[in-house]
DOLOLO-699651 format. One record per residue: residue number from 1; residue in three letters; x, y, z of N, C-alpha, C in turn. Coordinates in steps of 0.02 Angstrom, whole numbers. Example, Ala and Ser with C-alpha at 12.3 -4.5 7.8 and 13.67 -1.06 7.14 Angstrom:
+-----+------+--------+--------+--------+--------+--------+--------+--------+--------+--------+
: seq : type :     nu :     nv :     nw :    cau :    cav :    caw :     cu :     cv :     cw :
+-----+------+--------+--------+--------+--------+--------+--------+--------+--------+--------+
:   1 :  ALA :    660 :   -284 :    390 :    615 :   -225 :    390 :    660 :   -165 :    390 :
:   2 :  SER :    642 :   -112 :    354 :    684 :    -53 :    357 :    645 :      2 :    394 :
+-----+------+--------+--------+--------+--------+--------+--------+--------+--------+--------+
***
This chain:
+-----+------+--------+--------+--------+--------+--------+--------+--------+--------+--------+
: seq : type :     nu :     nv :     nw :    cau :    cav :    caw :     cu :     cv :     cw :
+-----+------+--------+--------+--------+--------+--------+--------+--------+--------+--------+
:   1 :  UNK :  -2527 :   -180 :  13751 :  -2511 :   -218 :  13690 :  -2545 :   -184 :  13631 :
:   2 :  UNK :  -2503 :   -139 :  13587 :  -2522 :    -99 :  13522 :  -2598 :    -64 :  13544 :
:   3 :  UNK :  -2590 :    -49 :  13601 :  -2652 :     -2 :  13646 :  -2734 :    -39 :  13599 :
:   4 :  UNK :  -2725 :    -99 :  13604 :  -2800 :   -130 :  13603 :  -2826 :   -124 :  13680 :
:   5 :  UNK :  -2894 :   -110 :  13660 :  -2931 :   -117 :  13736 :  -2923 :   -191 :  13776 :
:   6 :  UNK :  -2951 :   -172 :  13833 :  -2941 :   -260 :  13860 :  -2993 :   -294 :  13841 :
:   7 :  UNK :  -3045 :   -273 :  13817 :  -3086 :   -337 :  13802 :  -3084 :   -374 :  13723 :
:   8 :  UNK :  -3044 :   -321 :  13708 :  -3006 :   -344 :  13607 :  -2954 :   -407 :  13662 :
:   9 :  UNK :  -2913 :   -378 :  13705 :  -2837 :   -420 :  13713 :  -2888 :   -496 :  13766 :
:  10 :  UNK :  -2923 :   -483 :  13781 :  -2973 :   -554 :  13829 :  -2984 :   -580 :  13766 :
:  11 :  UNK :  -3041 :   -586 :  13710 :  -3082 :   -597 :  13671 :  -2995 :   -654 :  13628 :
:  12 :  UNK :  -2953 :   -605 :  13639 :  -2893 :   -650 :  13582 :  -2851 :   -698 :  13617 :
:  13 :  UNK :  -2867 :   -704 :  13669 :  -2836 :   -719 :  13724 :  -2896 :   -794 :  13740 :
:  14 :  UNK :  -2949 :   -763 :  13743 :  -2989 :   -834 :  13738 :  -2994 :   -874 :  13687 :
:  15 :  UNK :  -2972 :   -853 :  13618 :  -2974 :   -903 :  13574 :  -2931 :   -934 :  13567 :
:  16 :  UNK :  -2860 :   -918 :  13601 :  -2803 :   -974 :  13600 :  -2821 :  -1042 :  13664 :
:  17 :  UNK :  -2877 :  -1036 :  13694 :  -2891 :  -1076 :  13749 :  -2905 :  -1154 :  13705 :
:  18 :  UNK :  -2892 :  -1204 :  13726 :  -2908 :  -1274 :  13703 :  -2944 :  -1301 :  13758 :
:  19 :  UNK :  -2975 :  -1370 :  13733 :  -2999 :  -1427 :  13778 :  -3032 :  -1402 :  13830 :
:  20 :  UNK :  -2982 :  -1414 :  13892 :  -3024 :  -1415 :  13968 :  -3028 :  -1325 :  13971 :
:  21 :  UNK :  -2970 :  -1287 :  13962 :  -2979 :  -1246 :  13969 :  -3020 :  -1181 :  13927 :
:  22 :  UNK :  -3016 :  -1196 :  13880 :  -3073 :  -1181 :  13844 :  -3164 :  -1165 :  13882 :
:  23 :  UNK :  -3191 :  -1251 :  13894 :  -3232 :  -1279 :  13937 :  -3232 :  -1233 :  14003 :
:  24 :  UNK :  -3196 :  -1201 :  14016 :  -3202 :  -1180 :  14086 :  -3201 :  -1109 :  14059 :
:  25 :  UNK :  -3176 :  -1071 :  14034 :  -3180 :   -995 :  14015 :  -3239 :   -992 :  13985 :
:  26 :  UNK :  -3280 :  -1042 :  13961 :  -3332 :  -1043 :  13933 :  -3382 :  -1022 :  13970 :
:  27 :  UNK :  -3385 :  -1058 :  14032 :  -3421 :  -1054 :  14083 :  -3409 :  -1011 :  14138 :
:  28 :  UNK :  -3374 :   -962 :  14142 :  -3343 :   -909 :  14175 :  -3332 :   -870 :  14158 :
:  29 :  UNK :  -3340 :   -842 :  14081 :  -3316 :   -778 :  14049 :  -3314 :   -685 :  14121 :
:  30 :  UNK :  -3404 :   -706 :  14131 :  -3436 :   -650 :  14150 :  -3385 :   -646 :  14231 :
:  31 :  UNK :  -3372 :   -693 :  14263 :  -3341 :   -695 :  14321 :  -3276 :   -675 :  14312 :
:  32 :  UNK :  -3240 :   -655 :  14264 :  -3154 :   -671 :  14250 :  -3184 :   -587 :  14227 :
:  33 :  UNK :  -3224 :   -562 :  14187 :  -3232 :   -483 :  14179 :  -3208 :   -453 :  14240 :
:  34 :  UNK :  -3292 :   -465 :  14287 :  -3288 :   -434 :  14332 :  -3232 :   -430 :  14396 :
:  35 :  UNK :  -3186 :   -494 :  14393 :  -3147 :   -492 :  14454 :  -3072 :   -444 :  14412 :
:  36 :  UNK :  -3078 :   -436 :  14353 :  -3013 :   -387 :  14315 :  -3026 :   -317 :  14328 :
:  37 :  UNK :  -3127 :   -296 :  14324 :  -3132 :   -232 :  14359 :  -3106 :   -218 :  14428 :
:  38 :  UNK :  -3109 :   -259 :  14470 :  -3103 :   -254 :  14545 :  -3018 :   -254 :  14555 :
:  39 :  UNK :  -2995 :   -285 :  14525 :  -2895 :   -269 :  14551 :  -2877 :   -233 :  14494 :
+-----+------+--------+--------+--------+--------+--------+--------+--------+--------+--------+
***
């Protein structure tokens, strides 16, 4: 996507998050990195 890195396209990607889900990427950021390195 217009060759942004992935952590530009995560970072824009988490701010469209609301409410519950929001709340939960909040608390999982570092876990949702590392399992995108691995697959």
């Amino acid at each position: 996507a217009n060759e942004w890195p992935d952590n530009r396209r995560v970072a824009i990607a988490a701010g469209m998050l609301r409410k519950e889900a929001a709340d939960w990427y909040n608390l999982t950021p570092s876990t949702l990195l590392i399992a995108r390195k691995i697959t």
